[in-house]
C-alpha positions in Angstrom: 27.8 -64.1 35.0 26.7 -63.5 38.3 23.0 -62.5 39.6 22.7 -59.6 41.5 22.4 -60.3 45.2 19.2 -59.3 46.3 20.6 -58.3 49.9 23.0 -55.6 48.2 21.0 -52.1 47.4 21.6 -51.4 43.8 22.4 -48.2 42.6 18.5 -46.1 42.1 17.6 -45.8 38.6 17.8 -42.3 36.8 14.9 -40.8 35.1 15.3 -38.9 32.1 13.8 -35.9 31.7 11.2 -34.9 29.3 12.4 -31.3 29.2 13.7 -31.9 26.2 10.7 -32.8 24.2 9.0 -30.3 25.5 11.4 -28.0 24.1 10.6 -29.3 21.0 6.8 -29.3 21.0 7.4 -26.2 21.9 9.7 -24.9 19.5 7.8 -26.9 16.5 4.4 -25.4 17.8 6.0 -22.0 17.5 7.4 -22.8 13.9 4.3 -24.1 12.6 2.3 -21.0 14.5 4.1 -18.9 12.3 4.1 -20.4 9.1 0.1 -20.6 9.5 0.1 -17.0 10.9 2.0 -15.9 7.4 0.1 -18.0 5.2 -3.6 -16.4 6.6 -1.9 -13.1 6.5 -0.8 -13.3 2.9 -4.5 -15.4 1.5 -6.0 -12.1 3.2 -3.5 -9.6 1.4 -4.3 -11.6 -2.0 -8.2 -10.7 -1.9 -7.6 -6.9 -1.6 -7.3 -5.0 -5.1 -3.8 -3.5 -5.0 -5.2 -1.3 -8.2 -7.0 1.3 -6.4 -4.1 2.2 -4.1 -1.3 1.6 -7.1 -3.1 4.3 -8.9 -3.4 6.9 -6.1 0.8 6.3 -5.4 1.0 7.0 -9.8 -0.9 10.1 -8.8 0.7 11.3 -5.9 4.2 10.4 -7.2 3.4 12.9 -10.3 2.2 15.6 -8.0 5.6 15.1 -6.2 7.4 15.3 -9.2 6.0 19.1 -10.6 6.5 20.4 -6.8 10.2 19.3 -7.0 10.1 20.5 -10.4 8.5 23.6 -8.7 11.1 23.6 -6.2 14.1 23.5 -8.6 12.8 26.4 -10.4 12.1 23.6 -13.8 8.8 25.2 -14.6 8.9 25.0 -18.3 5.7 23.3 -20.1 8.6 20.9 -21.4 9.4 19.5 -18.0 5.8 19.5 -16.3 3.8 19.0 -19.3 4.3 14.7 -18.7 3.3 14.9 -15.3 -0.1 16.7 -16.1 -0.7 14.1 -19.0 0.3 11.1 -16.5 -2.0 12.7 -14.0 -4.8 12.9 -16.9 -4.2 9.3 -17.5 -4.5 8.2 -14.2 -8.1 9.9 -13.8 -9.1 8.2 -16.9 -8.8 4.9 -14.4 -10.4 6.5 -11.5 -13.9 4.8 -12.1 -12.7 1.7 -13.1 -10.6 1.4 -10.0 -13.2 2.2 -7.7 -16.1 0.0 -9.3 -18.2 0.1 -6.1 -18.7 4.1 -6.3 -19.7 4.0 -9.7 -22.9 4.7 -9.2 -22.2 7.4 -6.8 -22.9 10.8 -7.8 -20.7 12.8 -5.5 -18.2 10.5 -7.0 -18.6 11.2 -10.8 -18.7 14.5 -9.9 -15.2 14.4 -8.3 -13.3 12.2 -11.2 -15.0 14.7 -13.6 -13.4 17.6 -11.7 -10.3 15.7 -11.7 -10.6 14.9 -15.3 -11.3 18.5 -16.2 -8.6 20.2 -13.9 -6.2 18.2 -15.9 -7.5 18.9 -19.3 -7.7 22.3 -18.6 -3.9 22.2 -17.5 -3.0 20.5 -20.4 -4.9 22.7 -22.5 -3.0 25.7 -21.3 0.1 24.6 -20.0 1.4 27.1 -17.2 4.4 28.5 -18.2 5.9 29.8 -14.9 6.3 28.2 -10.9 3.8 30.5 -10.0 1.0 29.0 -12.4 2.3 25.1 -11.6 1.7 26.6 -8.1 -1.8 27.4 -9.4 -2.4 24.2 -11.5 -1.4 21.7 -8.2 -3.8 23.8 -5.9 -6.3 23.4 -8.4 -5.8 19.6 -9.2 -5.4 19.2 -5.5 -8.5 20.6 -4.8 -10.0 17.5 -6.6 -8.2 14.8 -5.2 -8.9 16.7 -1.5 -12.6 17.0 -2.5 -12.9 13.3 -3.3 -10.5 11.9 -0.1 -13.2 14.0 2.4 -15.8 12.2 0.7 -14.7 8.9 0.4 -11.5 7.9 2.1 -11.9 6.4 5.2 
């Protein structure tokens, strides 16, 4: 083997680029930014009561249900007699779902009304579109009364 002559200029040595681990650190900060972003997102999610907002979906899916009902001219107490006793149901919850208004007054007064416009519907079932008309305006009433109060 031979030593390099000193005299002759060798070729200049080539420095490789960090671009590519910055990439990386880049791409792997993103990754893990994510991952943490989810995680926080879905701890928060965990601490709110899905309960409260579950029920008011059962309710309003059951109003839905008598106006199609309604709509298809299927006013027999046969066909919206379940929805009134799901809705009745559902206001038996009210207070337990909403434990922080318990003590409200405005607020037993509105699950009362609800409670009531239901057992008076179920009482005396309407027997024709137009009194299903009348038995959703009067259990909507409630539920309106109670969202002006308290949803915000």
């Amino acid at each position: 083997m031979s030593t390099p002559d000193p005299a002759t200029p060798s070729a200049p040595a080539t420095r490789k680029s960090n671009a590519g681990r910055y990439l990386f650190m880049l791409i792997l900060g993103l990754v893990l930014g994510v991952v943490a972003t989810v995680m926080i997102l879905r701890a928060l999610n965990e601490r709110r009561d899905p309960f409260p907002h579950a029920l008011m979906h059962v309710q309003q899916w059951h109003m839905g249900q008598l106006k199609g009902d309604m709509e298809k001219n299927r006013c027999n107490p046969t066909d919206v007699l379940p929805h009134l006793q799901a809705l009745r149901l559902a206001a038996n919850d009210l207070d337990a779902a909403f434990p922080g208004l318990a003590d409200d007054e405005r607020f037993q007064a509105a699950t009362s009304a609800m409670r009531a416009a239901t057992d008076k519907a179920i009482a005396n079932p309407p027997l024709s579109c137009e009194g299903v008309g009348a038995t959703m305006k009067s259990i909507g009433e409630t539920c309106k009364g109670c969202h002006q109060d308290f949803k915000g």
